[in-house]
C-alpha positions as CSV (number, residue, x, y, z in Angstrom):
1,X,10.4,8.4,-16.2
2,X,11.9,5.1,-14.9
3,X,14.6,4.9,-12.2
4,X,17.2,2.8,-12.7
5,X,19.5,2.2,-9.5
6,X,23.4,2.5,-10.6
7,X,24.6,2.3,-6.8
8,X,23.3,1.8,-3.4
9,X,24.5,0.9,0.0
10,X,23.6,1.9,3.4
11,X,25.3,1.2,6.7
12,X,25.7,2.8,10.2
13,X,29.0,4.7,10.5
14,X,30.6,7.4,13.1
15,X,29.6,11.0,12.3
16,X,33.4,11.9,12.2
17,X,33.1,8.9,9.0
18,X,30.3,10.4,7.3
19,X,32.3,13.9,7.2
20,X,35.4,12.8,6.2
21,X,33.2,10.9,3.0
22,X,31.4,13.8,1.8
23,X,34.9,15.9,2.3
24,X,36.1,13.5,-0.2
25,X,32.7,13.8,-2.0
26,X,33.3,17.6,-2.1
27,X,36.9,17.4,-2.7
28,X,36.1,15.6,-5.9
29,X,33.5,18.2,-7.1
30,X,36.0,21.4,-6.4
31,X,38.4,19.7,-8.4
32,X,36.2,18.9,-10.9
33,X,37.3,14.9,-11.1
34,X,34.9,12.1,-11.5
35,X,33.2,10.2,-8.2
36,X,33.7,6.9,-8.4
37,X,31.7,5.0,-5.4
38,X,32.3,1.7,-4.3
39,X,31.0,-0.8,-1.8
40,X,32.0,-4.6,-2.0
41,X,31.7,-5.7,-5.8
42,X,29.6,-2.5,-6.3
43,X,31.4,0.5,-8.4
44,X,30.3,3.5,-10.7
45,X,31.5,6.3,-11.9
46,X,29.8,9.4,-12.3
47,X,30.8,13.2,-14.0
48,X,28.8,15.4,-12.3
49,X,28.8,18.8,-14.8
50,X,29.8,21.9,-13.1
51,X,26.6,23.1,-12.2
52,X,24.4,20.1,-11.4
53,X,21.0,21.0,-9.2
54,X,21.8,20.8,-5.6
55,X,19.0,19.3,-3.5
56,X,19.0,19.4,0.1
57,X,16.4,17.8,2.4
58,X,15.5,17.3,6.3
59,X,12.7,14.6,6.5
60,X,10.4,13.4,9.4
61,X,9.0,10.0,8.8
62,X,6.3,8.6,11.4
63,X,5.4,4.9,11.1
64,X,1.8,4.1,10.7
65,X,-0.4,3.8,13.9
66,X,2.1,6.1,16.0
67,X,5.4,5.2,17.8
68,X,9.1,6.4,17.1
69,X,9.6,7.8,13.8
70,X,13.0,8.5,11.5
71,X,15.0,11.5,11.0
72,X,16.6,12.0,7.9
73,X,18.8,14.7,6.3
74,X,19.6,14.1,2.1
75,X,22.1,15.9,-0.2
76,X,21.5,15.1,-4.0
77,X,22.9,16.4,-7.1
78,X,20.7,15.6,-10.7
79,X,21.7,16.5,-14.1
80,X,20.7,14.9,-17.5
81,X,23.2,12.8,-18.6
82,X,23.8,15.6,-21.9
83,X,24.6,18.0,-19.2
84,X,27.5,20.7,-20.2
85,X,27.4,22.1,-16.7
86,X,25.8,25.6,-17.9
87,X,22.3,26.9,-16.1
88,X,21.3,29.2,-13.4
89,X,22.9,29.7,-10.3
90,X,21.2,30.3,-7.0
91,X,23.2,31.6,-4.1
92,X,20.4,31.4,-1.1
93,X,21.6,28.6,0.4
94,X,23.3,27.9,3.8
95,X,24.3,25.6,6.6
96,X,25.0,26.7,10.3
């Protein structure tokens, strides 16, 4: 299936940054309130169901030929866009 980009933007911020975004990130899910992200002249809107698939992923990527590679942590919630929010629930996940 194609992938169509609706928002992107990447730039270096402070850890203490990051947290207070996805606080606001997870703020807006407990609530149950749309996300609406913005950077510059970008903006969209998303209403994530309430029980979207939760991906969560640590990545090692090593440039071709050797040298310093990239560490990468990703968070990621799908549903299809005729999501009701029902599905199964999987409690096995933690953070330390």
């Amino acid at each position: 299936m194609p992938e169509e980009v609706l928002f992107e933007t990447e730039r270096r911020m402070d850890r203490t940054d990051v947290a207070s975004y996805l606080r606001t990130v997870a703020e807006k899910l407990e609530s149950g309130g749309d996300i609406t992200l913005s950077a510059g002249d970008q903006s969209v809107t998303l209403d994530p169901p309430t029980q979207p698939t939760f991906e969560v992923k640590a990545e090692r990527e090593t440039p071709t030929g050797g040298g310093t590679g990239e560490l990468s942590i990703e968070f990621e919630l799908e549903w299809d866009e005729d999501d009701s929010g029902g599905g199964e629930t999987d409690t096995g996940l933690g953070i330390e």
